[in-house]
C-alpha positions in Angstrom: 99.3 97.1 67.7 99.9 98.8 70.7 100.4 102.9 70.8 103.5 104.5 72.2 101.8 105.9 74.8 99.5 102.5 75.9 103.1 100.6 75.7 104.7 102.4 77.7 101.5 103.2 80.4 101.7 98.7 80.3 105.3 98.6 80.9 105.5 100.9 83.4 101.7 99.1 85.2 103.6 96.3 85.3 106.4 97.5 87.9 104.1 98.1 90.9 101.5 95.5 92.4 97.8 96.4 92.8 98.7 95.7 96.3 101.2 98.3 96.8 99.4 101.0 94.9 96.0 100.3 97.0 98.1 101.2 100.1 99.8 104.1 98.6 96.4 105.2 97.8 94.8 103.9 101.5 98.1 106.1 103.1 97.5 109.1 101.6 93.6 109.3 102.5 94.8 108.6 105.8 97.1 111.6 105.9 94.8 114.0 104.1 92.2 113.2 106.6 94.3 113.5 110.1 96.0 116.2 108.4 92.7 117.9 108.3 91.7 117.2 111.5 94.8 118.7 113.2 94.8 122.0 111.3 90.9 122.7 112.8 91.3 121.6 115.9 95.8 123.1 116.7 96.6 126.3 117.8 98.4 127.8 114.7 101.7 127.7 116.6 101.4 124.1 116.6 100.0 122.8 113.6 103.5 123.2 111.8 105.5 121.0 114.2 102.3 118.5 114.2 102.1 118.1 110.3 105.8 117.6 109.8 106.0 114.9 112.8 103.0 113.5 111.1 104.7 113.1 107.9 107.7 111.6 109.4 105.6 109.0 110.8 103.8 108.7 107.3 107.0 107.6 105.8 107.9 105.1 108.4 104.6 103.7 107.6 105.1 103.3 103.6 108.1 102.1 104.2 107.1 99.0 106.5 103.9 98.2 105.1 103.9 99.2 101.5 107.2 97.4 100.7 106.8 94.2 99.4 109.0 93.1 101.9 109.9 94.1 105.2 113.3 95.7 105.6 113.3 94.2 109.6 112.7 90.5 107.7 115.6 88.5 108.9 118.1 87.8 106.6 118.7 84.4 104.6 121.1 81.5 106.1 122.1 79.6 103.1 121.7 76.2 103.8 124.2 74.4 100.9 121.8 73.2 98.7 120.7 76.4 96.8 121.6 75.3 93.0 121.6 77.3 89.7 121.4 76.0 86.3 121.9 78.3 83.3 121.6 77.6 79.6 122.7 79.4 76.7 122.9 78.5 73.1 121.9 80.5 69.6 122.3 77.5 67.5 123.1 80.6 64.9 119.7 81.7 64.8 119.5 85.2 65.0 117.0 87.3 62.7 118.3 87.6 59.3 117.6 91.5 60.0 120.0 91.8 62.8 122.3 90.0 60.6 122.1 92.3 57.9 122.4 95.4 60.1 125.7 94.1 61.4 126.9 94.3 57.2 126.1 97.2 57.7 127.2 98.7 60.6 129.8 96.3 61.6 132.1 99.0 62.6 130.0 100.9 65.0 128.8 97.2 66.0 131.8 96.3 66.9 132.5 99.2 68.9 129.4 98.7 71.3 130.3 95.0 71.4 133.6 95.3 72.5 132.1 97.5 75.4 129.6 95.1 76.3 132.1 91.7 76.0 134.8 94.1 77.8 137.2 93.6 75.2 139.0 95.4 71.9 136.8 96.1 68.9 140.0 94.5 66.8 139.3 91.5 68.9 136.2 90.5 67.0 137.5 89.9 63.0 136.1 91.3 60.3 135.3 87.7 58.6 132.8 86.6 61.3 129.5 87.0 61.1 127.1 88.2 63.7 125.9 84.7 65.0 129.9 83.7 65.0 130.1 86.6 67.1 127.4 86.2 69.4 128.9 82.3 69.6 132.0 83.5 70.0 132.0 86.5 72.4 128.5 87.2 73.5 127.7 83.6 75.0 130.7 83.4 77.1 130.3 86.8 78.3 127.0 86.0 79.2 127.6 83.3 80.8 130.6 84.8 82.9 128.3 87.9 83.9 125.4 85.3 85.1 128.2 83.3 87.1 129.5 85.8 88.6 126.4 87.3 89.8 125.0 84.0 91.1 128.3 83.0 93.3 127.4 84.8 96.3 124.5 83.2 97.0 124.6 79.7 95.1 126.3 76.7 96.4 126.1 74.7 93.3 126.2 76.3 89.6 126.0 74.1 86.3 126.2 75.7 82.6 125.3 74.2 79.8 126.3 75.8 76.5 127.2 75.0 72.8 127.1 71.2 72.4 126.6 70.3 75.6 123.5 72.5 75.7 121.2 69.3 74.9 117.7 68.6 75.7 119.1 65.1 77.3 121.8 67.6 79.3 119.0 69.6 81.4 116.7 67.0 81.9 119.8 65.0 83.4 121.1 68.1 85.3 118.0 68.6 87.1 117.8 65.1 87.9 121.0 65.1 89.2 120.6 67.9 91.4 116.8 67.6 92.3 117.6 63.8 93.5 120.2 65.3 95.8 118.8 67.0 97.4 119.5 70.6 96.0 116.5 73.7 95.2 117.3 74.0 91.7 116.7 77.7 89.9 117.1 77.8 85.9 117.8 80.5 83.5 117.7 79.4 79.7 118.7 81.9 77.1 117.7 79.8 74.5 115.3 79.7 71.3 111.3 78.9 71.6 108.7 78.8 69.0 105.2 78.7 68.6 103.0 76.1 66.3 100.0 78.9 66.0 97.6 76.0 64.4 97.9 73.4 67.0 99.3 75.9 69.9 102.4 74.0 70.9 105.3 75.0 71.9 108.9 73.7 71.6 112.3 75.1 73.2 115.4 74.4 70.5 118.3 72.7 72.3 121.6 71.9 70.8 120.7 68.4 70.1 117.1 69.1 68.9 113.9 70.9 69.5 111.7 69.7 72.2 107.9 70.1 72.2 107.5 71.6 75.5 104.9 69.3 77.1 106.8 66.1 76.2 109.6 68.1 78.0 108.2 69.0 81.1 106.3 66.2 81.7 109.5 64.6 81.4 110.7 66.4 84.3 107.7 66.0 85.9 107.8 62.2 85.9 111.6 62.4 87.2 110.6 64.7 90.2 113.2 67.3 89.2 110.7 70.6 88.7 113.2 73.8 89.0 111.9 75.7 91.6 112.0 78.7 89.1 113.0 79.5 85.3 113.9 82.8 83.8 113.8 82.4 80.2 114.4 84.5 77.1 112.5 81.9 74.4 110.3 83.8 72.5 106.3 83.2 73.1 107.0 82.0 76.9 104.5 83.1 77.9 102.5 80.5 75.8 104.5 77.9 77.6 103.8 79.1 80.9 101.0 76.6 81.3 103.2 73.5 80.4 105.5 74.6 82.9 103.1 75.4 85.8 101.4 71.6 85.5 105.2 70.3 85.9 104.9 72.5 89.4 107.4 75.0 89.0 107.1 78.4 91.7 108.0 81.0 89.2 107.9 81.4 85.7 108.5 84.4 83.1 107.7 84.2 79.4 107.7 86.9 76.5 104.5 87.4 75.0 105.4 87.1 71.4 109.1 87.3 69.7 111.7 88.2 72.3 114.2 90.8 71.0 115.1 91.7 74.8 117.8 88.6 75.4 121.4 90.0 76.1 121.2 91.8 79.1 117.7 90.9 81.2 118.8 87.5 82.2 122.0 89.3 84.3 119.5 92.2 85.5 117.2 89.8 86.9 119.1 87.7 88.7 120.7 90.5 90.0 117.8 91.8 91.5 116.4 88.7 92.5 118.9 88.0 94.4 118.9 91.8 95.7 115.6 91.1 97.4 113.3 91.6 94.6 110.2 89.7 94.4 110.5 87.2 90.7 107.7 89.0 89.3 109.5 92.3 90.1 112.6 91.3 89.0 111.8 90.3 85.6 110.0 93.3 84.8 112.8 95.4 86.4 115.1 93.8 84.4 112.8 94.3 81.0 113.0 97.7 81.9 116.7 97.8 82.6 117.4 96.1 79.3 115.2 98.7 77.2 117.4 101.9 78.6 121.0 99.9 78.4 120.0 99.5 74.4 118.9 102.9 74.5 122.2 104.4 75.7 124.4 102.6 72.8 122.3 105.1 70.3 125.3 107.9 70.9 127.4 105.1 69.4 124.5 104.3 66.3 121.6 105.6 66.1 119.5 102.7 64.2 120.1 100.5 67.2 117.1 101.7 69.0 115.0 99.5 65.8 115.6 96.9 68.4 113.0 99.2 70.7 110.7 99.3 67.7 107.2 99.6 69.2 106.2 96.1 67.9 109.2 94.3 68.7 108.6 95.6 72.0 105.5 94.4 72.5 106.5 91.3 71.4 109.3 91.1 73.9 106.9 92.1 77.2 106.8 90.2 79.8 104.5 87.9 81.6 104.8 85.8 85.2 103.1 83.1 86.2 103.5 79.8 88.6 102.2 79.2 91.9 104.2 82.1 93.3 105.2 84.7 91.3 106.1 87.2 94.1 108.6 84.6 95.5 111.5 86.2 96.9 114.9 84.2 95.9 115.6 83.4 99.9 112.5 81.8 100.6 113.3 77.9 100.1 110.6 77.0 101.4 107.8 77.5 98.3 
């Protein structure tokens, strides 16, 4: 198991490129050594004025060529055939835990729900369970929150969700949309597991649960590979593999369970989209997710078990595909 301080030093690794921090480090030699130079060989008078317009120039430089994109990069002309496809179905499978804790609590539960699904805490009744809840209330919100983000910059947008979130439904839908021409993105909020004899991997649809190379080599054979796929399944990152033979770009996956699920699907579309890179985004969003949970403890306190050290762990993140530092605009990949 991981320590507090190691988890948090591999979060935190995880948010800037080796590329980015070798220039850092590359810019600041730089400016020690001119720096240096100018203070032996300046009158005193001028070595102020020399230093600050050196820093100045320092920052302009950072700012161009240690971004991992360039601010002056022209800006995207959507072409009509940018699609999204978002899944979400619990099939009423949340950890008996969680379910437990909402006995519980369910009055201080209810309370942060309400805030979340932006509606009254007496909306929710008292006779419903936390997976009715989640069904209820927390999908559709979800769902509405993803849609809403994705509009600006999506022509086409398909959700799949209770019983029509079927196996048969997303191999169709990308068929669909792949055959027609359209650059198909995917997000699926939906549940994985992990055979840890044989290594497999199946993703649990509302029809069924799919082992996940049948599944993409399905897609594979129809030509219909999402460009990308976000996904909350726990042990993704197990099925990374499956999913980069099928060819997709980009690809996330947690490395064990995923207890991480509600809120880092929005946050990384949204910075996706915001002209983050995918690897970026995700673990922005990973990130995001762990503070917004964190801020609900004013309201209860033993919500923060959900940032337990090893359900953290278990809900890191890992990228992988052809291009994991694809920007959203680039339809070309």
């Amino acid at each position: 198991m991981l320590g507090t301080s190691a988890l948090k030093a591999k979060v935190l690794g995880k948010l800037l490129p080796v590329k980015t921090l070798a220039c850092l480090f590359i810019a600041m030699i730089y400016f020690i050594v001119i720096s240096s130079y100018t203070i032996t060989i300046m009158e005193p008078g001028m070595r102020r004025k020399t230093l600050l317009l050196l820093a100045v120039v320092q920052i302009i430089a950072l700012f161009f060529f240690c971004s991992t994109e360039n601010p002056l990069s022209p800006p995207y002309i959507r072409t009509g055939q940018e699609a999204l496809l978002i899944v979400v179905e619990n099939n009423n499978l949340l950890d008996s835990s969680m379910s437990t804790g909402y006995t519980y609590y369910q009055k201080e539960m209810k309370t942060i729900f309400a805030d979340v699904f932006e509606i009254k805490p007496d909306d929710i009744p008292d006779s419903l369970s936390l997976d009715e809840v989640i069904d209820q209330f927390g999908e559709d919100w979800q769902i509405r929150a993803l849609t809403e983000a994705a509009q600006p910059f999506y022509t086409k947008i398909v959700v799949l969700t209770d019983e029509a979130a079927t196996g048969r439904a997303v191999l169709d839908s990308l068929t669909t949309m792949c055959t027609s021409g359209y650059t198909v993105d995917m997000i699926l909020n939906l549940h994985g597991s992990l055979n840890f004899f044989s290594g497999e991997t199946s993703i649990l649809f509302a029809d069924s649960s799919y082992n996940l190379d049948a599944f993409t080599n399905s897609i594979k054979n129809r030509s219909a590979c999402p460009r990308t796929l976000y996904q909350t399944c726990c042990y993704g990152s197990s099925m990374i593999e499956a999913w980069e033979r099928a060819g997709i770009t980009a690809v996330n996956g947690a490395s064990d369970a995923n207890s991480l699920v509600m809120f880092s699907p929005i946050y990384f579309l949204q910075n996706w989209t915001g002209g983050m890179t995918f690897s970026q985004a995700v673990q922005t969003a990973f990130n995001e997710e762990y503070r917004k949970i964190e801020s609900y403890s004013k309201m209860l306190e033993e919500i923060t078990m959900l940032l337990d050290e090893e359900l953290l762990a278990g809900s890191l993140q890992e990228t992988g595909g052809t291009n994991k530092m694809l920007l959203w605009r680039n339809f070309e990949q």
